[in-house]
C-alpha positions in Angstrom: -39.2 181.0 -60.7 -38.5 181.1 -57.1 -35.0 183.0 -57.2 -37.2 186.2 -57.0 -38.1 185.4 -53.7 -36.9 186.8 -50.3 -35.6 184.1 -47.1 -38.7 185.8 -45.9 -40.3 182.7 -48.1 -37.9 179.8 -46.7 -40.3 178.7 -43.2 -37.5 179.4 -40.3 -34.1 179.8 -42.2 -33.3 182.9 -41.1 -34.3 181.8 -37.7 -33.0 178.5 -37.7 -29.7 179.9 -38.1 -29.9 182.6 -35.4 -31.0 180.0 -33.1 -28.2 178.1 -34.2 -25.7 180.4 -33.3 -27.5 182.0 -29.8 -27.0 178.1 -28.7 -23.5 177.7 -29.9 -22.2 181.2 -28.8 -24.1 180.9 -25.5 -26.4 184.5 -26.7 -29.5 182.3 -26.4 -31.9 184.6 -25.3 -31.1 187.6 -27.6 -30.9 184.8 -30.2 -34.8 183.5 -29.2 -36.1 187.4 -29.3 -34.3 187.8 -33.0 -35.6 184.9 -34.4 -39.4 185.4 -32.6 -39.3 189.3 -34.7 -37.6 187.9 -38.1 -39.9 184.8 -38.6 -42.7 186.6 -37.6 -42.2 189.0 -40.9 -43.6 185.9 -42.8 -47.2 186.7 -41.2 -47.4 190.2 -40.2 -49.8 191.9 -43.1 -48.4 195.3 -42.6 -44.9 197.0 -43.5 -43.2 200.6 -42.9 -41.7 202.6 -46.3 -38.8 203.1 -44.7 -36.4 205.7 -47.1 -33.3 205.9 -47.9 -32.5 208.3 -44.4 -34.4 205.7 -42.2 -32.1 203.1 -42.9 -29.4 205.5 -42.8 -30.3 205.9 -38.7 -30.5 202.0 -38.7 -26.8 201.8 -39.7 -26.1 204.3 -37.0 -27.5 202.3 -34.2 -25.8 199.1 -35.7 -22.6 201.3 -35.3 -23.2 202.5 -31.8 -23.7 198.9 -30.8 -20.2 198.4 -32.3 -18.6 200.5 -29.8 -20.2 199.6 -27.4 -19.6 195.3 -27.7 -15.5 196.6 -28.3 -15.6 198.4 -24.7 -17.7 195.0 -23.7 -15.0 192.0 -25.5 -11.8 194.3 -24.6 -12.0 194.7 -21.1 -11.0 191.2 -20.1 -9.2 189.2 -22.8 -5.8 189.1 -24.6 -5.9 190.4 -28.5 -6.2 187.7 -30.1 -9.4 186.0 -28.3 -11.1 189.8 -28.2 -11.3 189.4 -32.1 -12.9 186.0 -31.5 -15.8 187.2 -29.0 -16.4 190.6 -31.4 -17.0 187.7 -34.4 -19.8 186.2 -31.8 -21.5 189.7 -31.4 -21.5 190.3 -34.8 -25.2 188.7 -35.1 -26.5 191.3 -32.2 -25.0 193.8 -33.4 -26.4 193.9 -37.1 -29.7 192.8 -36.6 -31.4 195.7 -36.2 -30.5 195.9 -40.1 -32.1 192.5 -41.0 -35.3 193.6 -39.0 -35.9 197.0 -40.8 -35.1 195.3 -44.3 -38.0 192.5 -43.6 -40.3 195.3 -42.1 -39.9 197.7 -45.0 -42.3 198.2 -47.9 -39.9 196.6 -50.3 -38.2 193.6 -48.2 -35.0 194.7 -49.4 -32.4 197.9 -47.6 -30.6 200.4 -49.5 -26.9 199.3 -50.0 -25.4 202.5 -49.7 -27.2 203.2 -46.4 -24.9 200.8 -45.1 -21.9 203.3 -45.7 -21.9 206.5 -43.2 -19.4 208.0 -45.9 -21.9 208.1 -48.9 -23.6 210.9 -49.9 -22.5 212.4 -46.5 -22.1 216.0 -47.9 -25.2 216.0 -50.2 -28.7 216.9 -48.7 -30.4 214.9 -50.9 -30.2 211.0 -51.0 -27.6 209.6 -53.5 -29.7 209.2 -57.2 -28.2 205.5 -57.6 -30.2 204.0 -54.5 -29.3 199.7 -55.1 -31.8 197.7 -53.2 -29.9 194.6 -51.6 -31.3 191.5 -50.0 -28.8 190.8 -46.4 -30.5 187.8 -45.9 -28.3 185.0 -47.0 -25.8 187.7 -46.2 -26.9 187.6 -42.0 -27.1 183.8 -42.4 -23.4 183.1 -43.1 -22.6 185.4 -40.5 -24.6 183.6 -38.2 -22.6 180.4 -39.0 -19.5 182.2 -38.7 -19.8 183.9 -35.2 -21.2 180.0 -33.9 -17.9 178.6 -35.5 -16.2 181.0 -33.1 -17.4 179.7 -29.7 -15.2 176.9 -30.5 -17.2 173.9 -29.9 -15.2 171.2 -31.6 -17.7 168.2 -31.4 -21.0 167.2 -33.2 -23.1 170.1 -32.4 -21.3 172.9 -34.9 -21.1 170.3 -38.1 -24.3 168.8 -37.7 -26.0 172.6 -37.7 -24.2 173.7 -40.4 -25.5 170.8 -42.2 -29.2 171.1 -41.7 -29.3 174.8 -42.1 -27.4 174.3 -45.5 -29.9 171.5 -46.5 -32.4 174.0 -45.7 -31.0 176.5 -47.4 -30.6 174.8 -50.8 -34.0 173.4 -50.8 -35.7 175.5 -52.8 -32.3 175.4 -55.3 -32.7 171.8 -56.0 -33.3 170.2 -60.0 -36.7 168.9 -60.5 -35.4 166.7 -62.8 -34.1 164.3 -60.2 -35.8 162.7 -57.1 -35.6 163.8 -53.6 -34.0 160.8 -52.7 -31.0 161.4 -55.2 -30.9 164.8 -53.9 -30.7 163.7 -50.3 -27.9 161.3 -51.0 -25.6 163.7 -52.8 -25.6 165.8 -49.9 -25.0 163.3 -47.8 -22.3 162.2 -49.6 -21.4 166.1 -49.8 -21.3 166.0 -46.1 -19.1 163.0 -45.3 -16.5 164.3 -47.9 -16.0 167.7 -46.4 -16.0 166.0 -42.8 -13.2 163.8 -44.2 -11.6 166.7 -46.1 -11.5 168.4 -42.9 -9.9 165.9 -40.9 -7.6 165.6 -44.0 -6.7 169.3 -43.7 -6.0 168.9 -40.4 -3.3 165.7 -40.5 -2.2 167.9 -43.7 -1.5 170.5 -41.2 0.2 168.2 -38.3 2.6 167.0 -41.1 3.6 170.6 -41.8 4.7 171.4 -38.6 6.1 168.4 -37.3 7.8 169.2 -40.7 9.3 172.7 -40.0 9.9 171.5 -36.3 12.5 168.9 -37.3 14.0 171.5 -40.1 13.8 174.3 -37.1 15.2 171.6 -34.4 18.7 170.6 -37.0 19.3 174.6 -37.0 21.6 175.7 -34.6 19.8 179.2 -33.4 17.1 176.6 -32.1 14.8 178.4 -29.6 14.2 178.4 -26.4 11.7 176.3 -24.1 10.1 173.9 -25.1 12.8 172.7 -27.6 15.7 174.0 -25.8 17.0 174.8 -22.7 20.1 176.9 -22.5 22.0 176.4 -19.0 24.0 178.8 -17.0 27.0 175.6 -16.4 30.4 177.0 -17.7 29.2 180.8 -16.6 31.2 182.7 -14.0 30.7 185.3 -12.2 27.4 185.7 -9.8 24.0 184.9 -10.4 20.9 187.3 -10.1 18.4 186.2 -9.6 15.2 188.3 -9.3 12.5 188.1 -6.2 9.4 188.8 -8.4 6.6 186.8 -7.8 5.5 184.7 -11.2 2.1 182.6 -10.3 0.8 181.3 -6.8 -0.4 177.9 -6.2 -3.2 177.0 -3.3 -3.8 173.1 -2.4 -4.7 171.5 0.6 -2.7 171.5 4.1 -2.4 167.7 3.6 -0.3 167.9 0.2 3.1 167.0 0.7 6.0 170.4 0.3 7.8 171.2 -0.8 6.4 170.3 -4.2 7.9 170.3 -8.0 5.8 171.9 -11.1 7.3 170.9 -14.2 7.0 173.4 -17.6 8.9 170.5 -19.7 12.0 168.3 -20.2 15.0 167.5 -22.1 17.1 164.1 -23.3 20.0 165.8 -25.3 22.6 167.3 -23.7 25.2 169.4 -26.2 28.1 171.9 -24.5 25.6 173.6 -21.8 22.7 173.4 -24.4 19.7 170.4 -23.5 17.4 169.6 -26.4 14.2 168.0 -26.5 14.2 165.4 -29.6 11.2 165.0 -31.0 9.0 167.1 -29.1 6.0 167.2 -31.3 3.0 169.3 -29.7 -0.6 167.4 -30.1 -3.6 169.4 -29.8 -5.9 168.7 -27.2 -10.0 168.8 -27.3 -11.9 170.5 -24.5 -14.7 169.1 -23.1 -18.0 170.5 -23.8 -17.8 173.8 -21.4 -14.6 174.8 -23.8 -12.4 175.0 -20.5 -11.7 171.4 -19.1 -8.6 169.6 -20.7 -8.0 166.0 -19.9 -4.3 164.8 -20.7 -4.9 161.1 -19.5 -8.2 159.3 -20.1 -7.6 156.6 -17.6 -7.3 158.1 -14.5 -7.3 156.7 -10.6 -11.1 157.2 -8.8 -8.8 159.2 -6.1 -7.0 162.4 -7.2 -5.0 165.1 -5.6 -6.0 168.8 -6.9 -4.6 171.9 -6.3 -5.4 175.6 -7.9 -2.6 177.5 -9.9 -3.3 181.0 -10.6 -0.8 182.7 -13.3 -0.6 185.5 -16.0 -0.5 183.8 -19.1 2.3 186.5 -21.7 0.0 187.7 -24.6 -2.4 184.9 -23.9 -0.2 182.2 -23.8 2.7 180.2 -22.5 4.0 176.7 -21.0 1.8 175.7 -18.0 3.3 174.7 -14.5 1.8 171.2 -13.8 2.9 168.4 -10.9 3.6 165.2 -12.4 0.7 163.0 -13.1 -1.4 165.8 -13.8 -4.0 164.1 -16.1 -7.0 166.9 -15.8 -7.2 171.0 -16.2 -10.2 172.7 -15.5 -11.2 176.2 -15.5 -8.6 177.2 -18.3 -10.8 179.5 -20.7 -8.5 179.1 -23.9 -8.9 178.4 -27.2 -5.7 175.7 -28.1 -4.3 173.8 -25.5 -1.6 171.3 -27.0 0.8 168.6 -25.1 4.1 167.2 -26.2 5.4 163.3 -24.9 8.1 165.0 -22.6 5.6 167.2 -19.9 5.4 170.1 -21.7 1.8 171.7 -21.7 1.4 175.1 -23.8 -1.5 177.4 -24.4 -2.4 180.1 -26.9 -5.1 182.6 -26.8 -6.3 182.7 -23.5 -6.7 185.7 -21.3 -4.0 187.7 -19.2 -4.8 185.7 -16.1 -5.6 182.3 -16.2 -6.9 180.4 -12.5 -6.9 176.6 -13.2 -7.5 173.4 -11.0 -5.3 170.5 -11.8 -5.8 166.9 -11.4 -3.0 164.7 -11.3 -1.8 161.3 -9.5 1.6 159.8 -9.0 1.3 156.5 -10.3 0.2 158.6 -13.8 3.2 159.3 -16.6 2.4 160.6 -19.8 6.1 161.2 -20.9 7.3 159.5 -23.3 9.2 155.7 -22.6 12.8 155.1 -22.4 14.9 155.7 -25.7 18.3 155.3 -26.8 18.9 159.0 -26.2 18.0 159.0 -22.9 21.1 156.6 -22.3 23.5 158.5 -24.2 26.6 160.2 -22.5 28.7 163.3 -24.3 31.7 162.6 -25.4 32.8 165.7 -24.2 31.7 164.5 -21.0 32.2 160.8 -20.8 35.7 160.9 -19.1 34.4 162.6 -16.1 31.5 160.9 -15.4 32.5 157.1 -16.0 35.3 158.3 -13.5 32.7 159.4 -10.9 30.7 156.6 -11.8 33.6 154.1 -11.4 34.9 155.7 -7.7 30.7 155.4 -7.0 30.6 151.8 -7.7 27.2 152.5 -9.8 27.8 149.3 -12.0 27.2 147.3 -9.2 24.6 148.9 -7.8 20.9 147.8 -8.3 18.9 151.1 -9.6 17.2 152.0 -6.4 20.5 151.8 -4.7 22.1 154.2 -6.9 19.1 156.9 -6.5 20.6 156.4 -2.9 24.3 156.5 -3.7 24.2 159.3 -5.8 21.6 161.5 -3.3 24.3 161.3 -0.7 27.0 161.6 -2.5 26.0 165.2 -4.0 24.6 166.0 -0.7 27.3 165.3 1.5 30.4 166.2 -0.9 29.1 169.3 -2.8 27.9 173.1 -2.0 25.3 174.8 -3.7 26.0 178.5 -4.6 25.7 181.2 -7.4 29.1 182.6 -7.5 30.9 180.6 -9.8 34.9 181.1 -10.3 37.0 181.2 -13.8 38.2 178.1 -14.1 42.3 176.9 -13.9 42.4 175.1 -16.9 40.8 174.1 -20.1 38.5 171.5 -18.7 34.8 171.1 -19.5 32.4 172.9 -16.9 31.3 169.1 -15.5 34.6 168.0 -15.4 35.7 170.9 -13.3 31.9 170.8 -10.8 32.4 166.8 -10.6 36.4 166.2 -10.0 37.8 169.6 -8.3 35.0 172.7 -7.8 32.3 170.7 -6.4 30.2 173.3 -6.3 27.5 174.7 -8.2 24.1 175.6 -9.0 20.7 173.5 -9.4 21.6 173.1 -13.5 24.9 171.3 -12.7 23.4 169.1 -10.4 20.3 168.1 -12.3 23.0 167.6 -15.8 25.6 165.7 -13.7 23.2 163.4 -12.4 20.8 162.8 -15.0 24.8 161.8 -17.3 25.4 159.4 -14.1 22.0 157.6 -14.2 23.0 157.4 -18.0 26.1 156.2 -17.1 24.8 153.2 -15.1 22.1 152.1 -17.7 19.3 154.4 -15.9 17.5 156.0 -18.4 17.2 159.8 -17.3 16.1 162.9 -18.6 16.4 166.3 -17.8 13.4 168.7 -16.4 12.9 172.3 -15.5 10.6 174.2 -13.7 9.9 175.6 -9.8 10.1 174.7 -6.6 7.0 175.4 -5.1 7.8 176.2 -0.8 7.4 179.6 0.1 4.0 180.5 1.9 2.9 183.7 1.7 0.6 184.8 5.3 -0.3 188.2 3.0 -1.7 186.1 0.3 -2.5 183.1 2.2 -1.2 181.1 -0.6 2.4 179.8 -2.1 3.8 182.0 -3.8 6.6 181.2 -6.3 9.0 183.7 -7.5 11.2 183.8 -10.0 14.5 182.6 -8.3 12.0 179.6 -7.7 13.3 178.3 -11.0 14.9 174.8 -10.5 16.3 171.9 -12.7 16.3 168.5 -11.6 16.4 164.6 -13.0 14.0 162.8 -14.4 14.5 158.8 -13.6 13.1 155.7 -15.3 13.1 153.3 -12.2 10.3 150.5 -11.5 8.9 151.3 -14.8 8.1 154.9 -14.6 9.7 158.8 -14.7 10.0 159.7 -11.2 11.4 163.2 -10.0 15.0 162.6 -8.9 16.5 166.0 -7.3 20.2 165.7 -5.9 20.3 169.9 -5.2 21.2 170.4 -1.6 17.8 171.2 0.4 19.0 174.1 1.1 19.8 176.1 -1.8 16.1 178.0 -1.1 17.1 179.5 2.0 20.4 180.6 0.4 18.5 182.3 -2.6 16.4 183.9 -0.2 19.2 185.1 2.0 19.9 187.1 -1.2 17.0 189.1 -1.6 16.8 192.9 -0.7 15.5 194.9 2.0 12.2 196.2 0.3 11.2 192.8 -0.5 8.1 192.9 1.8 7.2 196.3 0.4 7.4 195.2 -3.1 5.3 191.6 -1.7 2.8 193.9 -1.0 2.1 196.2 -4.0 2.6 192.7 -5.8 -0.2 191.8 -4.0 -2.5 194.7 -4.7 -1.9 194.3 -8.6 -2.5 190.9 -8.6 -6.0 191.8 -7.1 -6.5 194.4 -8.8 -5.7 192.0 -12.0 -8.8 189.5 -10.6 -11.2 192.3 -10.1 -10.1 193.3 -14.1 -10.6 189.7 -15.3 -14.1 189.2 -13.2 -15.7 192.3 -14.1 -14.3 191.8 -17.7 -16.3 188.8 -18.1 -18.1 188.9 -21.7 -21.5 187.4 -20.6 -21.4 189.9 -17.4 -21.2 192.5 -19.7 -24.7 192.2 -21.2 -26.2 194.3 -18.6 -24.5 197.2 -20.6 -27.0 197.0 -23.9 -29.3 198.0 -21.8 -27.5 201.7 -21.6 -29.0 201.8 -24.9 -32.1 201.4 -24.9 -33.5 205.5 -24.8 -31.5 205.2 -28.1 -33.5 202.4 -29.5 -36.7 203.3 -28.2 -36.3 206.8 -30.0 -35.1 205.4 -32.8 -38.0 202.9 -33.0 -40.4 205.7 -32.6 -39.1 207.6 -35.5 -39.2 204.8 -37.9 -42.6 202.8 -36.8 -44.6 206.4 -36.2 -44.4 206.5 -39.8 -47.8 205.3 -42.4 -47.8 201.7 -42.1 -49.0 200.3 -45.5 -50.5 196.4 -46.1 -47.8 194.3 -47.3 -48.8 193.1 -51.1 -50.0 189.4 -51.2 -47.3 186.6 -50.8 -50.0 183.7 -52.8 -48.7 185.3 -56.2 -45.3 187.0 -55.6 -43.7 185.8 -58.9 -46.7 187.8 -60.9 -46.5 190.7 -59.3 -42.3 190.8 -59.7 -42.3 190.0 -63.1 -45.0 192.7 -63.9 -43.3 195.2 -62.6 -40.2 194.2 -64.9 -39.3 195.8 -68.0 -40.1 193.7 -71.2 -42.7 191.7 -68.8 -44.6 191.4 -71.6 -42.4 189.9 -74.0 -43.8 187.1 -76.4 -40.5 185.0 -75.6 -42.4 183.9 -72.1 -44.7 182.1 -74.3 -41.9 179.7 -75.5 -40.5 179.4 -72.3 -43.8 178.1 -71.1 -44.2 175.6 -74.0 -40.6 174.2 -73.4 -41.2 173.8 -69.9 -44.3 171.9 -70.2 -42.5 169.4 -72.8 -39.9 169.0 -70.0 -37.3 170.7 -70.6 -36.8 172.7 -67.0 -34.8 175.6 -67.3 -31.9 175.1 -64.3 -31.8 177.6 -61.4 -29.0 180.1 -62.4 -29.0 179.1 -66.1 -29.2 181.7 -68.8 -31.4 181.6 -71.9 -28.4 181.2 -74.2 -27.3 178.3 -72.3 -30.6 176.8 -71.6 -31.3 176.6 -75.7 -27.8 175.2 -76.6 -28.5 172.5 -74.1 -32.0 171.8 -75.5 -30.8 171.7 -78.6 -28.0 169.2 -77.9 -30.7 166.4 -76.7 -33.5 167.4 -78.9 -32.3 167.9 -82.2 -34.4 165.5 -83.7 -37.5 166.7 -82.6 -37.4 171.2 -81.8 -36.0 173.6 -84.2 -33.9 175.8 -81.8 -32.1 178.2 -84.7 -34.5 180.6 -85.6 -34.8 180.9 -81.6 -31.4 183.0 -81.9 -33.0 185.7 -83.9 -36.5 185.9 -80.9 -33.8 185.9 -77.8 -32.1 188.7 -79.7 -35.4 190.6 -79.5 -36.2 189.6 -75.9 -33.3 191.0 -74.7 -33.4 194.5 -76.3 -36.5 194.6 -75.0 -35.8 193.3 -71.5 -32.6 195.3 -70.9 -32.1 197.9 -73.4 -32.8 201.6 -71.7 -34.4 202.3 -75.4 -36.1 199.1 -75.8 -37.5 198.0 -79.0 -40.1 199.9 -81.7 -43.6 198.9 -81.9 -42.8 197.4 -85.8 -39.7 195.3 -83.8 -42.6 194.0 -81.2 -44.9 193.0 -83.9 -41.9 191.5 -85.7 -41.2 189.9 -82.1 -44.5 188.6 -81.9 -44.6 186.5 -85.4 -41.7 185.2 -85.5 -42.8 183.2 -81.7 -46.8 182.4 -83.4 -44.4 181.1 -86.6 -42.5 178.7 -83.8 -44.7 177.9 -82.0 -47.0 176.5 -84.8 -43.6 175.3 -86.3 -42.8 173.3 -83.3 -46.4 171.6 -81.9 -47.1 168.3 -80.8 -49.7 166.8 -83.1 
């Protein structure tokens, strides 16, 4: 009996669930004033007959309000988080909807109002006018825009799971106690909890899956899996000026200063893989931009503030080591692998974070056998060096020494790099004749000597953060900022081993053109001009802008409220006044209905007649006569649904054939 009724019936749903996503999606005020107007339908005596052109201008202001949130969300953020914010609008923006259908004479909206393209040519409303209920409709998309602020802890679960109580209320079975009811759904609940962590581990299994498949291929790509090196090249290296991300800490912190995108433990002809390197998502805390890496961290931290443009929303993060904290990082999926490497996806163009980080902190992975292994292709070379070095004898701090000074004293850094005179490998050549090189044939050779001498070592990329810029008065770090050095295992931890000659900066630098100041400062002047994008483009900054419309609303309100308002029918009896309004409301069947109901057998929410008799008759066939019930449903329904309906002698007929039952089928 209740299915006739509007959410207009259910105390606070509709608002319940606006609420639910103002606090979520952080629209908590707009979310207050929608819920105030909807719930307040439930006592206001009084409604417009809005027509079929009324709602029609509804729809249009919905639309406006379109536009207007996509010149709001896509002022500031990369693609794929602009679709996220428009899914949090989405309850603002269609509200005005929701409130004329709960205002209007009949508590229901024309459907094809919704559609600008109907009836667009004719001057009369369409003659098929469908009367729709959007309230369960608005709901769901409340719950959908909240699921998109991306709060991954209690808060989004719990809410759905009271408003869905709520919701299904009214739907439950008399036939069995509250109490059963309430545990079901409890038991409901934990099983989709656990079905959602189980999708989840599903998910992890998946992709560590097609990693290791993607990992055994030989077109493996790039960062963060692989790192192809420029050793065995010839010929000059360019390397370009342009200024990637810029990096502000204190005047105490020690430069220059290595930031780390990831690392590497197998080395294959010029090629270093990463084994294993399985990303794990990270959580946010509750402001959705704080990431901690490492849970256990020192009371005493160094910080320093990063500031780089993130390539359609995403990318591998520069961090120091020990970096156990980001803050300020608005994006939606942050995820860190065991060898340093910290990527992010859908964030905005320009990201300005604070890291956190300690030196006593490692969250790479520990030593394995990899990270002892030695090429083949290489092994002559290096146990040679290794021999002439004397690293066997060597205790592990004294070969960090041996090895700094012999690279530094023997060796030249460059980026012209000579064919070679024979067929020997590129190492073999930088180690035994050449001697010189670039920052990859350093890190490689040494990270293979460590190996060499039971020093576990790995290799690591990143940039070399020591050119300050008096324009910007920050680092700056350029492109030709890119380094490679060695990754140590020594006292129990990875520490940062670097056997490049100090003074391969200056000799990159020597390298750069003329117009490098000029280009420095238009640089500069972008990169502001970026912040002032990003700032201004801030979604909740943006709110100011609704306001443009309201002359529109306030005309439009006029309009539609200047029009007769008429008393809203009674709410005491609303299942009466439906069903009289019905065709075939006065069908004898009702009569039965009512009998079987009070014998207790409840018809279930949703069930149909047909259904509801075979179901009877399966437990009662002992005591009710459902068969000549076939014939009197036959007549109900030609005269509930049948344009013609039925003749007078076919109502009389009708009529008997129930008294007969009825009389049939008494208690005594």
């Amino acid at each position: 009996m209740q299915d006739n009724q509007t959410i207009t019936n259910r105390p606070l749903l509709i608002g319940s669930g606006v609420l639910f996503w103002g606090w979520l999606a952080d629209f908590l005020i707009f979310a207050i004033i929608i819920a105030v107007i909807l719930e307040s339908a439930r006592w206001v005596k009084f409604r417009w007959p809005l027509d079929f052109a009324d709602f029609r201008r509804v729809t249009v202001l919905s639309d406006i309000f379109i536009f207007v949130v996509i010149l709001i969300v896509s002022t500031n953020k990369t693609v794929g988080l602009r679709g996220v914010l428009f899914i949090q609008w989405l309850p603002l923006i269609t509200a005005p909807i929701l409130i004329a259908q709960f205002y209007s004479k009949k508590e229901k909206i024309h459907l094809w109002a919704l559609f600008l393209t109907f009836g667009k040519t004719k001057k009369k409303k369409p003659k098929l006018e469908p009367l729709v209920d959007l309230s369960y409709p608005y709901l769901i998309l409340c719950v959908l825009s909240a699921s998109a602020a991306n709060i991954q802890d209690w808060r989004f679960y719990t809410g759905v799971l009271i408003i869905a109580a709520w919701a299904l209320w009214d739907a439950r079975s008399g036939r069995y106690a509250v109490s059963t009811w309430l545990g079901l759904l409890i038991l409901a609940a934990i099983a989709g909890y656990w079905g959602y962590v189980g999708l989840h581990q599903f998910q992890r299994v998946l992709e560590n899956t097609a990693l290791n498949w993607y990992m055994n291929q030989n077109d493996a790509d790039a960062d963060p899996y692989r790192s192809r090196t420029a050793i065995g090249d010839i010929g000059e290296l360019k390397l370009s000026g342009k200024i990637l991300f810029r990096v502000r800490t204190s005047s105490a912190q020690a430069i220059p200063l290595l930031l780390r995108e990831t690392s590497y433990n197998i080395y294959h002809r010029s090629i270093w893989f990463a084994k294993k390197a399985v990303f794990e998502r990270q959580s946010p805390a509750s402001d959705s931009k704080t990431w901690t890496l490492y849970l256990n961290a020192p009371n005493k931290s160094l910080r320093m503030m990063i500031t780089e443009k993130l390539r359609r929303g995403k990318g591998l993060l520069k961090l120091p080591d020990g970096a156990w904290q980001i803050s300020n990082l608005p994006v939606l999926q942050l995820e860190a692998n065991p060898y340093g490497a910290v990527r992010v996806e859908d964030g905005p163009d320009l990201v300005n974070y604070i890291v956190r980080y300690h030196t006593d902190i490692s969250r790479d992975r520990p030593p394995e056998q990899s990270d002892l292994t030695v090429p083949d292709t290489e092994a002559p070379a290096i146990y040679k060096t290794g021999k002439a070095l004397k690293l066997a004898q060597a205790t592990p701090s004294e070969t960090l020494k041996i090895l700094r000074r012999f690279f530094f004293d023997n060796f030249t850094y460059t980026l012209r790099l000579k064919a070679p005179q024979d067929h020997g490998s590129p190492l073999d050549l930088f180690l035994l004749r050449t001697r010189a090189g670039h920052c990859e044939y350093f890190a490689t050779s040494a990270v293979l000597l460590l190996r060499a001498a039971g020093i576990p070592a790995r290799y690591a990329t990143g940039f070399l953060v020591d050119e300050f810029s008096r324009l910007e008065n920050c680092f700056v770090v350029r492109k030709r900022h890119a380094h490679a050095w060695t990754l140590a295992y020594v006292d129990g931890k990875w520490q940062n081993f670097d056997v490049t000659p100090p003074i391969w900066p200056g000799i990159e630098a020597e390298n750069a053109p003329q117009w490098q100041p000029l280009a420095d400062f238009f640089a500069w002047v972008w990169f502001k001009f970026s912040q002032w994008r990003v700032q201004e483009g801030d979604n909740r900054r943006h709110t100011a802008w609704l306001w443009l419309l309201a002359p529109l609303i306030l005309y439009l309100g006029r309009r539609l409220f200047m029009k007769k308002r008429v008393m809203r029918a009674s709410t005491s009896q609303p299942v009466e006044i439906i069903k009289d309004s019905l065709p075939g409301s006065d069908s004898q069947f009702y009569r039965i209905e009512e009998r079987l109901h009070t014998q207790g057998f409840t018809r279930h929410t949703g069930e149909t007649l047909t259904v509801w008799l075979k179901r009877i008759e399966a437990v009662s066939i002992q005591t009710l006569d459902i068969r000549p019930l076939v014939e009197i449903l036959r007549l109900h329904y030609r005269l509930r649904f049948d344009p013609q309906g039925i003749s007078k002698a076919e109502k009389a007929l009708l009529q008997s054939k129930v008294n007969r039952w009825l009389n049939e089928n008494s208690y005594s």
